[in-house]
Backbone of each chain as ProteinMPNN parsed JSONL, in Angstrom:
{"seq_chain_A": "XXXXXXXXXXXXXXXXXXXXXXXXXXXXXXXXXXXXXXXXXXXXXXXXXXXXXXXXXXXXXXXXXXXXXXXXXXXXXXXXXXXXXXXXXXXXXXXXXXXXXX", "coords_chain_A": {"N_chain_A": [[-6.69, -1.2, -12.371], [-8.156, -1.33, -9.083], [-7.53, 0.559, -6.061], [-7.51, 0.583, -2.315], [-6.381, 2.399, 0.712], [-5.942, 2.35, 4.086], [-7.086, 3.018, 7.542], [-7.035, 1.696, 10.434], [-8.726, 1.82, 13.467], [-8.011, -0.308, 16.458], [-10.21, -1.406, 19.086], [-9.063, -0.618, 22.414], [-6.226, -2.549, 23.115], [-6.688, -4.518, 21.653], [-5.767, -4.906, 19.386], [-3.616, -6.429, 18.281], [-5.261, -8.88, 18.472], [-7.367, -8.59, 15.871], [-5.59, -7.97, 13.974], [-4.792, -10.758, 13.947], [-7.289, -11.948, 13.251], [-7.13, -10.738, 10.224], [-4.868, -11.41, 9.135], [-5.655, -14.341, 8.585], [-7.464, -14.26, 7.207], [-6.863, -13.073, 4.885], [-5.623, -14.5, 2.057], [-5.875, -16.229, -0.937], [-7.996, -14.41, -2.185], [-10.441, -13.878, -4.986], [-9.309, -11.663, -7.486], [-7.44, -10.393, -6.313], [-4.655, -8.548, -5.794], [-2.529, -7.602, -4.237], [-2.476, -7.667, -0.517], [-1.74, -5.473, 1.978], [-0.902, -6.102, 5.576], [-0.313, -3.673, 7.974], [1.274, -2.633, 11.317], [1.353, 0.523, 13.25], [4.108, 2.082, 14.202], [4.034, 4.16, 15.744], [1.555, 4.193, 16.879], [-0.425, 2.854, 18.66], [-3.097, 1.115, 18.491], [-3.46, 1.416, 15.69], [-4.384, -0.207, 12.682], [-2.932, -0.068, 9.554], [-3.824, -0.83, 6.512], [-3.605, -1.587, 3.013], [-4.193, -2.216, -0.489], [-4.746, -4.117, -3.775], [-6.309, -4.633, -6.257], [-7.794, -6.257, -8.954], [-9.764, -5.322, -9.812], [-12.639, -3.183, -9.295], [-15.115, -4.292, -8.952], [-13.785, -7.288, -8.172], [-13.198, -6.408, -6.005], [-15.395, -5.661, -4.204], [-17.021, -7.628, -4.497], [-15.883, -9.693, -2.935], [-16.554, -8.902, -0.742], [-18.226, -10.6, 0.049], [-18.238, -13.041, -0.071], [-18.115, -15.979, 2.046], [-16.292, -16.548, 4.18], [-14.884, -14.063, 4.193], [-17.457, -12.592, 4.786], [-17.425, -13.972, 7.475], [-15.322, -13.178, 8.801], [-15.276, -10.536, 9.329], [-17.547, -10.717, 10.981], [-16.051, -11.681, 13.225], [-13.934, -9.864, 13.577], [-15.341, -7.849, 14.101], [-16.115, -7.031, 16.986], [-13.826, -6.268, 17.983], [-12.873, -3.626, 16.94], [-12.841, -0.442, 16.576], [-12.835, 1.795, 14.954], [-13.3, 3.511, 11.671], [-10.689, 5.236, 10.372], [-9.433, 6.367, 8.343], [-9.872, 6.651, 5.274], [-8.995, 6.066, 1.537], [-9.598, 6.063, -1.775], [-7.619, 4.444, -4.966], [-6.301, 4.688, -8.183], [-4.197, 1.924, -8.774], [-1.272, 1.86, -10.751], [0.987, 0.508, -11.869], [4.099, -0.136, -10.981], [6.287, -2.09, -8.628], [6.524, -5.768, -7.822], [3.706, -6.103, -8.131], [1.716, -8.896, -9.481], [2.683, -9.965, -12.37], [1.373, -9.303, -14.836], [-0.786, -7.688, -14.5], [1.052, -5.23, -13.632], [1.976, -3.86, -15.523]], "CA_chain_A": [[-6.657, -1.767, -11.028], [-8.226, -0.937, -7.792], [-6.875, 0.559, -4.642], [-7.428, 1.181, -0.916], [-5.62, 2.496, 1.827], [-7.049, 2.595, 5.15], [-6.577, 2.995, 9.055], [-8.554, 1.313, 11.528], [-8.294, 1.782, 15.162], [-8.187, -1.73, 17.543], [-10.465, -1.244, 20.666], [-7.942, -0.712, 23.256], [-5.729, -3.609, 23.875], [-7.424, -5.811, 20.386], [-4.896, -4.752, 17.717], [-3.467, -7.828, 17.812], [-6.812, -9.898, 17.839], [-7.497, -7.937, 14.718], [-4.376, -8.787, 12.47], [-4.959, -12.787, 13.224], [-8.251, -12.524, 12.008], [-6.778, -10.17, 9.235], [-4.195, -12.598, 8.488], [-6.276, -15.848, 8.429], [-8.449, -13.94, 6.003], [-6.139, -12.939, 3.281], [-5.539, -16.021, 1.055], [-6.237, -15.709, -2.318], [-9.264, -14.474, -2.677], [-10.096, -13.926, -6.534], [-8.933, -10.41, -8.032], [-6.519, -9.335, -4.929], [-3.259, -8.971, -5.875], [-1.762, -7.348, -2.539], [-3.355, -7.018, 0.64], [-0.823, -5.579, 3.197], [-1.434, -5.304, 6.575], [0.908, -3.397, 8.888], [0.872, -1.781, 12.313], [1.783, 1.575, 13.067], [4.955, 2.157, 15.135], [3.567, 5.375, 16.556], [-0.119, 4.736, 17.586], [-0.478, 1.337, 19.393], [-3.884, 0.482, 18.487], [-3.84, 1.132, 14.471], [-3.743, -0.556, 11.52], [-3.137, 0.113, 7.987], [-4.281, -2.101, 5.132], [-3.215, -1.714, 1.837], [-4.945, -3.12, -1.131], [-4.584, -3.584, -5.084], [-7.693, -5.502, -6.789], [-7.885, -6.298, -10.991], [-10.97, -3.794, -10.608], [-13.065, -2.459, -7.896], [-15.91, -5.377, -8.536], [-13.534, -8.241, -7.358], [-13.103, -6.244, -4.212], [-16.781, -5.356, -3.655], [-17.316, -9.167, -4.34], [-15.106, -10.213, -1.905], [-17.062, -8.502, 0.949], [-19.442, -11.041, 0.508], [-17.8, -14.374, 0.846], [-18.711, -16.414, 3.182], [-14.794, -16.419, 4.582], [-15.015, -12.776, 4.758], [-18.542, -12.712, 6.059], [-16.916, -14.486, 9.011], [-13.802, -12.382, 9.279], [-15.832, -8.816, 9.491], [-18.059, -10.783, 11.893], [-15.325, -11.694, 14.199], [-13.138, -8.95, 14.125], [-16.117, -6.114, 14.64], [-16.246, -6.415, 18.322], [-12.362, -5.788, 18.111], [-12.605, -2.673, 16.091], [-13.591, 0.916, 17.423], [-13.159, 2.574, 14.162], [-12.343, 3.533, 11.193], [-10.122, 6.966, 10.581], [-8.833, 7.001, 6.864], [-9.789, 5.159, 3.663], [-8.939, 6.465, 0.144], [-9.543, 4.969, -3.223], [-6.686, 4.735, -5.371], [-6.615, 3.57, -8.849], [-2.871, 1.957, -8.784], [-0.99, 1.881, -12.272], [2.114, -0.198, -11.884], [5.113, -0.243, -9.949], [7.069, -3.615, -8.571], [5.687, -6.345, -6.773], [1.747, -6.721, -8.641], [1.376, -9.669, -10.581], [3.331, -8.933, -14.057], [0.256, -9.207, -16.303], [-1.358, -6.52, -14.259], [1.293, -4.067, -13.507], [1.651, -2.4, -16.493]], "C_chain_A": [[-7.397, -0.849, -10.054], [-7.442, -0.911, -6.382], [-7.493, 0.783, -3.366], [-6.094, 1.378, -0.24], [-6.249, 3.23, 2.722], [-6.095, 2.403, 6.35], [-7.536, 2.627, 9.763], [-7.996, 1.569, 12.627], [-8.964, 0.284, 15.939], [-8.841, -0.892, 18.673], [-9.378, -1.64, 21.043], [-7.377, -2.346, 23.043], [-5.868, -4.609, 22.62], [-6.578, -5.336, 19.154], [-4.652, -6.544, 17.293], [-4.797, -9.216, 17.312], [-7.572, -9.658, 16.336], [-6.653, -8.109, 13.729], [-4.522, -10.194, 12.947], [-6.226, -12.649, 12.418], [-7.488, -11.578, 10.669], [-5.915, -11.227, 8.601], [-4.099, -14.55, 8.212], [-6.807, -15.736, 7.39], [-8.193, -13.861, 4.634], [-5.513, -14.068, 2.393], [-5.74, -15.072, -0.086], [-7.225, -15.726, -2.677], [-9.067, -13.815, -4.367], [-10.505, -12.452, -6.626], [-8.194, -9.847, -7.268], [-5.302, -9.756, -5.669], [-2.226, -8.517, -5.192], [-3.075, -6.868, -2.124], [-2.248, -7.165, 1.84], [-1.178, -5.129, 4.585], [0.266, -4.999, 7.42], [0.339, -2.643, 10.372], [1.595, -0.425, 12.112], [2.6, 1.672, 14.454], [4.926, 3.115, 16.001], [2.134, 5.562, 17.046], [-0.594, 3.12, 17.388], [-1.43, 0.677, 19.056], [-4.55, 0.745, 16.504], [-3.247, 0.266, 13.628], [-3.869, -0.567, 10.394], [-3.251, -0.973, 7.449], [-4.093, -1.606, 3.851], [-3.464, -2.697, 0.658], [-4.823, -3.067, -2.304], [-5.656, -5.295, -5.402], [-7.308, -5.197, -7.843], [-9.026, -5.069, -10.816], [-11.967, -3.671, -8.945], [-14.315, -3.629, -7.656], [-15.409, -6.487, -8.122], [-13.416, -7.943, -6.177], [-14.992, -6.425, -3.476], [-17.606, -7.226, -3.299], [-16.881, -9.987, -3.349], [-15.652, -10.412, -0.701], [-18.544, -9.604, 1.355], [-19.447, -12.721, 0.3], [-17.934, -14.792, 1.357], [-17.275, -16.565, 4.451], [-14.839, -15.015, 4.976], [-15.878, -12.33, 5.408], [-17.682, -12.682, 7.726], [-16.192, -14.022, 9.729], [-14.12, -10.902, 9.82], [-16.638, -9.158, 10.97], [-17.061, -11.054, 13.209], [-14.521, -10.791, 14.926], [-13.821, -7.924, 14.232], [-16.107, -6.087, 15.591], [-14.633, -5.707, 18.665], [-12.057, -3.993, 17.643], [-13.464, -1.327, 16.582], [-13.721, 1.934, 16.31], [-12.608, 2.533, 12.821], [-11.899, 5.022, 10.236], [-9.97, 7.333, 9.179], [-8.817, 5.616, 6.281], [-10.046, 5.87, 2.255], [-9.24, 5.494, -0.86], [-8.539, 5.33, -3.901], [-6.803, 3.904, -6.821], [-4.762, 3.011, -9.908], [-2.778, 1.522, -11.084], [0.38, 1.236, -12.665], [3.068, -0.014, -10.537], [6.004, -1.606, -9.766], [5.882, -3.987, -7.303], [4.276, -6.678, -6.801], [2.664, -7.801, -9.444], [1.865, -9.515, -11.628], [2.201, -8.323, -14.787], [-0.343, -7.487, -15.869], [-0.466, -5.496, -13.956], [1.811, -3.47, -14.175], [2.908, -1.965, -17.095]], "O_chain_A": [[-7.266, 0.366, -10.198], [-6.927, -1.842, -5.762], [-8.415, 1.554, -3.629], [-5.036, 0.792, -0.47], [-6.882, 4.274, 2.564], [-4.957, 1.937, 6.391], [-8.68, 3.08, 9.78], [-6.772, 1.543, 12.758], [-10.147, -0.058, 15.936], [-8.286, 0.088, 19.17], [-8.691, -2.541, 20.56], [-8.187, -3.246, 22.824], [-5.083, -5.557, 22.623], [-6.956, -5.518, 17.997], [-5.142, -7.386, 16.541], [-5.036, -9.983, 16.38], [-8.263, -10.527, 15.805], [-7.052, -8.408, 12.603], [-4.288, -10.962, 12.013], [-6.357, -13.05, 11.262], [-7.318, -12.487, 9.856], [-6.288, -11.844, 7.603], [-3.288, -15.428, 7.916], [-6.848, -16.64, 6.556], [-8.791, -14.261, 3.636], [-4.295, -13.92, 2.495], [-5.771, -13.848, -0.218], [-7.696, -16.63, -3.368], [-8.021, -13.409, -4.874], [-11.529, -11.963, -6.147], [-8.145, -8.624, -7.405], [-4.982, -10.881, -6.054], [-1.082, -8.91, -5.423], [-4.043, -6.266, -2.588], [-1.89, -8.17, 2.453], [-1.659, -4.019, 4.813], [1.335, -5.607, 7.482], [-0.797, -2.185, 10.496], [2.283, -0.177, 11.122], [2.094, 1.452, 15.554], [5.656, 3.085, 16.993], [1.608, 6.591, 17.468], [-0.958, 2.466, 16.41], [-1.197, -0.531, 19.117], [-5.658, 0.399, 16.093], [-2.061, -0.064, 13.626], [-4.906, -1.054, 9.944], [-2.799, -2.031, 7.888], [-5.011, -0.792, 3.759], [-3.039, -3.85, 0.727], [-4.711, -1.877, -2.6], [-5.651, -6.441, -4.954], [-6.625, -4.196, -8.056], [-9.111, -4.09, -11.557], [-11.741, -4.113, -7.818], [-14.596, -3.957, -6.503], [-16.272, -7.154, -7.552], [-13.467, -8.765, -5.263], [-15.485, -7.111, -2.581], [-18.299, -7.732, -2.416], [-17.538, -10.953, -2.961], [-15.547, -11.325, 0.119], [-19.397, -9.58, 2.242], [-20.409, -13.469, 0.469], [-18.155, -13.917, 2.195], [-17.583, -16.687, 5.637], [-14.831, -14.791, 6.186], [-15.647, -11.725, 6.455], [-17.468, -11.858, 8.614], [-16.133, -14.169, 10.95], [-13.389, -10.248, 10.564], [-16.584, -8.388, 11.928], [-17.437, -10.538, 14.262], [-14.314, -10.706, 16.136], [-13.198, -6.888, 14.465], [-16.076, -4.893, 15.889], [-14.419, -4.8, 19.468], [-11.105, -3.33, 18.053], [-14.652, -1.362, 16.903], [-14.511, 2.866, 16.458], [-11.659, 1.789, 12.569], [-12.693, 5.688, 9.572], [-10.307, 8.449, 8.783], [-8.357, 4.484, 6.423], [-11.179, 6.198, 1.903], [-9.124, 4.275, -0.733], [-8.218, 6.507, -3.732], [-7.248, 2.756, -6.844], [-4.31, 3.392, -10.988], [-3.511, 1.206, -12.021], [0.837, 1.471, -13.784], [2.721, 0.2, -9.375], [6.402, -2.164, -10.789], [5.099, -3.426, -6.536], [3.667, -7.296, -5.928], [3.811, -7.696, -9.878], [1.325, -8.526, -12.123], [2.101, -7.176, -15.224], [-0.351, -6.475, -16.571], [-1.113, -4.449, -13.942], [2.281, -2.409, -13.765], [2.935, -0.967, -17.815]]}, "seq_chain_B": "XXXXXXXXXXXXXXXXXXXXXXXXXXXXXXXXXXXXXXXXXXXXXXXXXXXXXXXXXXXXXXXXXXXXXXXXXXXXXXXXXXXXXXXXXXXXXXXXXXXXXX", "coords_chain_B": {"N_chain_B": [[9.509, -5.87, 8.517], [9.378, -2.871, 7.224], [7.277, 0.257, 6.073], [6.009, 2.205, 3.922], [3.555, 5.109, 3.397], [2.38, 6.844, 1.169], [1.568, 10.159, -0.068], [1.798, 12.553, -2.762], [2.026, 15.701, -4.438], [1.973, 16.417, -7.504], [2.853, 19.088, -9.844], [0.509, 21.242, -11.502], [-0.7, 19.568, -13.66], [1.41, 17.9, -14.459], [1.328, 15.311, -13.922], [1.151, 12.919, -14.909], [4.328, 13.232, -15.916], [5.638, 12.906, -13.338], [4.587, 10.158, -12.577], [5.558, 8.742, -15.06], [8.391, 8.944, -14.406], [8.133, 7.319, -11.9], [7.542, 5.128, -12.61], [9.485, 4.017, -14.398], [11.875, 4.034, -12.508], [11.372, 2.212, -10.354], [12.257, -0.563, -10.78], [13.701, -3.663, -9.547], [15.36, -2.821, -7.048], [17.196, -2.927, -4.259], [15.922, -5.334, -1.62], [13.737, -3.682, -1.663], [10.262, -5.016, -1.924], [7.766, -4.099, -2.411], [6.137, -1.666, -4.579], [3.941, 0.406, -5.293], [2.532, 2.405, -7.71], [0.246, 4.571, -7.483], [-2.569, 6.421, -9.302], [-4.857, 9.64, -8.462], [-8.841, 8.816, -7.89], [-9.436, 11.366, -7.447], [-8.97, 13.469, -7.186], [-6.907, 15.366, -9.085], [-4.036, 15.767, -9.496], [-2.58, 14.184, -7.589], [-0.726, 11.789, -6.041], [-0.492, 8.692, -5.276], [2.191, 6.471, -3.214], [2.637, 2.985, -2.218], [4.891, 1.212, -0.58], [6.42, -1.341, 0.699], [9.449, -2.519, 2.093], [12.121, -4.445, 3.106], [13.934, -4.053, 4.913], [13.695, -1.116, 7.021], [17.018, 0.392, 7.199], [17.219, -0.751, 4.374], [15.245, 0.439, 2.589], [16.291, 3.554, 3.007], [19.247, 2.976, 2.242], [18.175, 3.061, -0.533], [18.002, 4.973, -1.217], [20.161, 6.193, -2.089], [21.119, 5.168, -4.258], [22.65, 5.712, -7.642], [20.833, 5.701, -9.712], [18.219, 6.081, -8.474], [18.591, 8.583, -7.335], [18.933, 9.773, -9.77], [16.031, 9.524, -10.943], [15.389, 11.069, -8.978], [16.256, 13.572, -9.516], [15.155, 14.349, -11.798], [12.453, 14.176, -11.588], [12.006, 15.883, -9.498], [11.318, 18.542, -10.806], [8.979, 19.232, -11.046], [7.254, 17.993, -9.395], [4.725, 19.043, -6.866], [4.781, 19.028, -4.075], [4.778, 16.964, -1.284], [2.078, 15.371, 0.594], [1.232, 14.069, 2.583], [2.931, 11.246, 4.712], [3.493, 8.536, 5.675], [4.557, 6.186, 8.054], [5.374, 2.876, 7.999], [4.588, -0.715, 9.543], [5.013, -3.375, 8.524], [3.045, -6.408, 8.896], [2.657, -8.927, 7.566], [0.456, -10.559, 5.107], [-0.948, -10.396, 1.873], [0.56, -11.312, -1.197], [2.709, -10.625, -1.206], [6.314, -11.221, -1.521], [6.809, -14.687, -0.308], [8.45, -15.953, 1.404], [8.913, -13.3, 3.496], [6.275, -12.834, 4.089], [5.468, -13.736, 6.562]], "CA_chain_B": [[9.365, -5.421, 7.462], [8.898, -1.303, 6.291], [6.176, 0.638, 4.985], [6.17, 3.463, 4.039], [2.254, 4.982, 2.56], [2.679, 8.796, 1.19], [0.629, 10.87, -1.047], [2.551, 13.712, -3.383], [1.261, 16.544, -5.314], [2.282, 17.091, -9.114], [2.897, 20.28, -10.677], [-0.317, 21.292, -11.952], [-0.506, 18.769, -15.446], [2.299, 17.561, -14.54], [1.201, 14.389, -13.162], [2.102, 11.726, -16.119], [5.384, 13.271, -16.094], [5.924, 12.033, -12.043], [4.429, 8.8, -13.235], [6.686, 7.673, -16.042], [9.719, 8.603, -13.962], [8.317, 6.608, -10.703], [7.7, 3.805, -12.872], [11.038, 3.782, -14.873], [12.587, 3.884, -11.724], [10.894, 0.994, -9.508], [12.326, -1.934, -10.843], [13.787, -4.857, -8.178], [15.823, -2.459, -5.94], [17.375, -4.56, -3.291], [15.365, -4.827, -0.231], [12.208, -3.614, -2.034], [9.013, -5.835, -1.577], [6.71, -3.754, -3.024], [6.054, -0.052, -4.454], [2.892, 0.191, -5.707], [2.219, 3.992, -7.47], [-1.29, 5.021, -7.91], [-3.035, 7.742, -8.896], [-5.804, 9.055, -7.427], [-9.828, 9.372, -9.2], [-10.897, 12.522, -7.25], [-7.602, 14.573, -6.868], [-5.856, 14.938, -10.418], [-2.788, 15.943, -9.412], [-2.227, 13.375, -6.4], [-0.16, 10.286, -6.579], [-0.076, 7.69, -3.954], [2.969, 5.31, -3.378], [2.933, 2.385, -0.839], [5.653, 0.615, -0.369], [7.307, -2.093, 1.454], [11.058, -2.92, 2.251], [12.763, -5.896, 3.842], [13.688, -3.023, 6.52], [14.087, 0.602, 6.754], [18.21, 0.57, 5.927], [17.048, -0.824, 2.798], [14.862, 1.905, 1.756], [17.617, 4.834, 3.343], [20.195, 2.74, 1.328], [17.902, 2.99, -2.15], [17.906, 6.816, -1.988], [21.469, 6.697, -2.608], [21.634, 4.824, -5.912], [22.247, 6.139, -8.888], [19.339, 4.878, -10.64], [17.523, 6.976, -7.756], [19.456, 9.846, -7.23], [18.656, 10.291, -11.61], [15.114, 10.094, -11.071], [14.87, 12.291, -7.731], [16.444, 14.813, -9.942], [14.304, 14.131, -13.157], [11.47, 14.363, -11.392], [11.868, 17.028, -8.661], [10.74, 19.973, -11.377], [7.462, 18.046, -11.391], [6.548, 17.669, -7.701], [4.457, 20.406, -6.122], [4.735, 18.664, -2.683], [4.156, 15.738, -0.312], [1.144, 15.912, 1.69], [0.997, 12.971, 3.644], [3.816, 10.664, 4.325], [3.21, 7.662, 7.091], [5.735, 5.102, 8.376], [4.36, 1.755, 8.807], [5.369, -2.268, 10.333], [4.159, -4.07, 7.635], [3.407, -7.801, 9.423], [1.814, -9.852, 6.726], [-1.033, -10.234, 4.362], [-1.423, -11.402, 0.266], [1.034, -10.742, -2.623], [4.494, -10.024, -0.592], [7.342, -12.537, -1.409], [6.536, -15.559, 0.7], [9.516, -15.626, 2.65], [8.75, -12.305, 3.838], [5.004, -12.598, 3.919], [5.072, -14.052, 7.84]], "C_chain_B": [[9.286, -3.843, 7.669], [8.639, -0.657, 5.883], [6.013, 1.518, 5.054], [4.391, 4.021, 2.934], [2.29, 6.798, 2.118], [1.86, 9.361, -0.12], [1.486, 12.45, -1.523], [2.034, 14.343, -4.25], [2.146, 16.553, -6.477], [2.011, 18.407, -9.179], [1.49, 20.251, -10.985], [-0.225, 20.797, -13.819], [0.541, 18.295, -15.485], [2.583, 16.092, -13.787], [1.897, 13.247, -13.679], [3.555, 11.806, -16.012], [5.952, 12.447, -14.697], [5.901, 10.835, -12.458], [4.997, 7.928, -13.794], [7.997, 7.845, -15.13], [9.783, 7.767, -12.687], [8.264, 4.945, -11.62], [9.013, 3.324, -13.705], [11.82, 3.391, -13.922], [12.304, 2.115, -10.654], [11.023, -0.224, -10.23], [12.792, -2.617, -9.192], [14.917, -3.792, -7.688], [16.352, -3.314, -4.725], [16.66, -4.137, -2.072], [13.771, -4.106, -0.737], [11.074, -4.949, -2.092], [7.859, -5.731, -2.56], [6.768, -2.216, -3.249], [4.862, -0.087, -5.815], [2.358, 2.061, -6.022], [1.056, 3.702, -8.095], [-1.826, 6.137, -8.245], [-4.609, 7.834, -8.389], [-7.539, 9.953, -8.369], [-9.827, 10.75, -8.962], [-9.765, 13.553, -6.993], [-6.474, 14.574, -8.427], [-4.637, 15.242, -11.06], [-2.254, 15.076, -8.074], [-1.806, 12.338, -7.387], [0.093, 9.876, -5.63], [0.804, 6.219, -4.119], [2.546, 5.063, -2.042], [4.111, 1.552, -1.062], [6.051, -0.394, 1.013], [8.564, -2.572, 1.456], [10.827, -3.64, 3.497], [12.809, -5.029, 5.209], [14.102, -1.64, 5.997], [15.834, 1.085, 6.436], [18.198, 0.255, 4.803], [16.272, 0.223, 2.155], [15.629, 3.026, 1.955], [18.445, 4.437, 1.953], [19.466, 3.279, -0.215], [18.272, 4.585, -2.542], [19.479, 7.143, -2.216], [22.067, 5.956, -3.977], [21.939, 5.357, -6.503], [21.465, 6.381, -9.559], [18.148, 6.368, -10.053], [17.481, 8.518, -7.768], [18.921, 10.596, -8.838], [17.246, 10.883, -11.306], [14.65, 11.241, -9.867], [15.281, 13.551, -8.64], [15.361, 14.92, -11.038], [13.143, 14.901, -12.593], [10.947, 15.332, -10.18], [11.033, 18.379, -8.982], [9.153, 19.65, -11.196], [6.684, 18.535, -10.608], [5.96, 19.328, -7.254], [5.044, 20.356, -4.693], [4.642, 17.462, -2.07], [3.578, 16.596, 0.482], [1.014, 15.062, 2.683], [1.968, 11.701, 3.637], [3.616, 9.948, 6.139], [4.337, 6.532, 7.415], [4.74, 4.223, 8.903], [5.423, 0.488, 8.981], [4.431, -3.025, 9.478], [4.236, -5.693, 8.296], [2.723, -8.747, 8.588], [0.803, -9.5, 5.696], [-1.212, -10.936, 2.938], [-0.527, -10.688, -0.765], [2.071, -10.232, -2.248], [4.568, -11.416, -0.573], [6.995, -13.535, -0.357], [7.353, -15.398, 1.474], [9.353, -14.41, 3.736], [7.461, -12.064, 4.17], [4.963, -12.735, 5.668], [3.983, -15.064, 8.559]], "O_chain_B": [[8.991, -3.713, 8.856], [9.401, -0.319, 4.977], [5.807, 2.035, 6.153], [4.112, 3.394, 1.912], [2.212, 7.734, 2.914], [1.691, 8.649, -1.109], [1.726, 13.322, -0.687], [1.431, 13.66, -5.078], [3.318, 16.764, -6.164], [1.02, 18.889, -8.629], [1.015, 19.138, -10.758], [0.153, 21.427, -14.807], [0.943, 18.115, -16.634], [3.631, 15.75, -13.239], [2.881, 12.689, -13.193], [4.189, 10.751, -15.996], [6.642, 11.442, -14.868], [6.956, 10.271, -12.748], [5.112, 6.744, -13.479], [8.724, 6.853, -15.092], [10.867, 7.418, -12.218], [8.839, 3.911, -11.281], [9.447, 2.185, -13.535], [12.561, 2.442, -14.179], [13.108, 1.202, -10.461], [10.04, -0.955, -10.353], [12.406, -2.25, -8.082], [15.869, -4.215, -8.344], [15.792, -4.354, -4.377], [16.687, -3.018, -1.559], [12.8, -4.142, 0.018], [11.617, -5.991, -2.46], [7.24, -6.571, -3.213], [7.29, -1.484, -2.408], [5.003, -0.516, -6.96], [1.97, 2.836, -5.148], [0.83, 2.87, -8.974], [-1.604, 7.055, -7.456], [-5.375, 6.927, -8.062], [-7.592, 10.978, -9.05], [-10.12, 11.502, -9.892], [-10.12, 14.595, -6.443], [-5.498, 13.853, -8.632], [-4.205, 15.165, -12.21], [-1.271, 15.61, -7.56], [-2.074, 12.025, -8.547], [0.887, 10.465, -4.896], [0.471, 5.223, -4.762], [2.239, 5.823, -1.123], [4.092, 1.172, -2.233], [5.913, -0.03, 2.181], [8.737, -3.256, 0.448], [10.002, -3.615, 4.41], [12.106, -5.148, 6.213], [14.63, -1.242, 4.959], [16.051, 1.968, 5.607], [18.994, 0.769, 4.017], [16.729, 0.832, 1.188], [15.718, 3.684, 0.918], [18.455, 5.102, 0.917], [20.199, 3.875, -1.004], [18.629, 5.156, -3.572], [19.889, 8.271, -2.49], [23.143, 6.143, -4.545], [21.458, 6.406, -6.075], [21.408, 7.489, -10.093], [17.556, 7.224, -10.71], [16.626, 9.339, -8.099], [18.597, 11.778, -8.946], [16.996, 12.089, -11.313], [13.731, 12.056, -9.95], [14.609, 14.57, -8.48], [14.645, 15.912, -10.901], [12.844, 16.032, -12.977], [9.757, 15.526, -9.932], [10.39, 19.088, -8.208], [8.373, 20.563, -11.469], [5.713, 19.267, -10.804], [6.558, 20.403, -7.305], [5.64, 21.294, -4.164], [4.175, 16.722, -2.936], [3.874, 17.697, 0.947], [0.615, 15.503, 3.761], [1.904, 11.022, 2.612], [3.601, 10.486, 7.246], [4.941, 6.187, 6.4], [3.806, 4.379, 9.69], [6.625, 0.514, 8.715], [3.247, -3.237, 9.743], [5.328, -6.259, 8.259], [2.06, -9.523, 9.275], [0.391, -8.362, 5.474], [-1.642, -12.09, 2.94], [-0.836, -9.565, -1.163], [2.509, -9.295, -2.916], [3.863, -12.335, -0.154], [6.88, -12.973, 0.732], [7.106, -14.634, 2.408], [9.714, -14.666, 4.885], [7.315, -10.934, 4.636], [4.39, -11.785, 6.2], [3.886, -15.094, 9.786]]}, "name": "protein", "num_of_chains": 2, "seq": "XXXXXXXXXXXXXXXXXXXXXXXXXXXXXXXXXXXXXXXXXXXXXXXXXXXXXXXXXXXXXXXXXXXXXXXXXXXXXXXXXXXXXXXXXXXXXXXXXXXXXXXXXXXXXXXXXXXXXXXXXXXXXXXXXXXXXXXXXXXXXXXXXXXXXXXXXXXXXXXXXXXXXXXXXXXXXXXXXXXXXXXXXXXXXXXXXXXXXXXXXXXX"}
């Protein structure tokens, strides 16, 4: 499996405008098997994303959707940055898919 | 929702050993969502859990299981450290329980 975990910063005031498009976007695109978004209860204008892909080419594939196209294009004027993004390459746990978590 | 995103050092070679006891341990917990352990390519003693809970007394409550309590001890000799440990508001996204998804 593939992971991320990331922090973006909302231009002032656009967090929120930033998780609708985030959460219009996430459906089931093909190889995601979580994509969590959360805010952060201590710094008003971030937000983490959390991600587990079958492999790192359904993500990379993803970015080029025409759904996601649309979603990067909408929510970039919203977005001022982005602070922290690891790769991770998850290995089970609860909560994937059975087949894939191992 | 509850999210908790944290990154912990292994013993030096002592990473697998963390591993099998986080995944022995993470079955359905009540109030768990998600706990997703990873390790990580470019650090080869890192291990990154994310997690989500229903709410934060449900994750307090887990650390007092049994079940828990076994592997916190099991796997304490292990651990070099936590290096990074974030609290998050998880509000939606792909692959959390529907009910709970938002």
């Amino acid at each position: 499996m593939y992971g991320l975990i990331g922090k973006m910063r909302a231009a002032r005031g656009k967090r929120d405008a930033v998780m609708d498009v985030l959460r219009e976007t996430t459906g089931a695109l093909p190889g995601c098997l979580s994509y969590v978004i959360a805010i952060d209860p201590v710094d008003a204008d971030a937000i983490w994303v959390t991600e587990v892909w079958t492999d790192q080419a359904s993500h990379k594939a993803s970015l080029q959707l025409p759904e996601v196209q649309a979603a990067i294009a909408k929510a970039r004027p919203f977005i001022a940055g982005f602070e922290f993004q690891v790769e991770t390459q998850p290995v089970g746990g609860f909560g994937l898919p059975r087949a894939e978590a191992g």
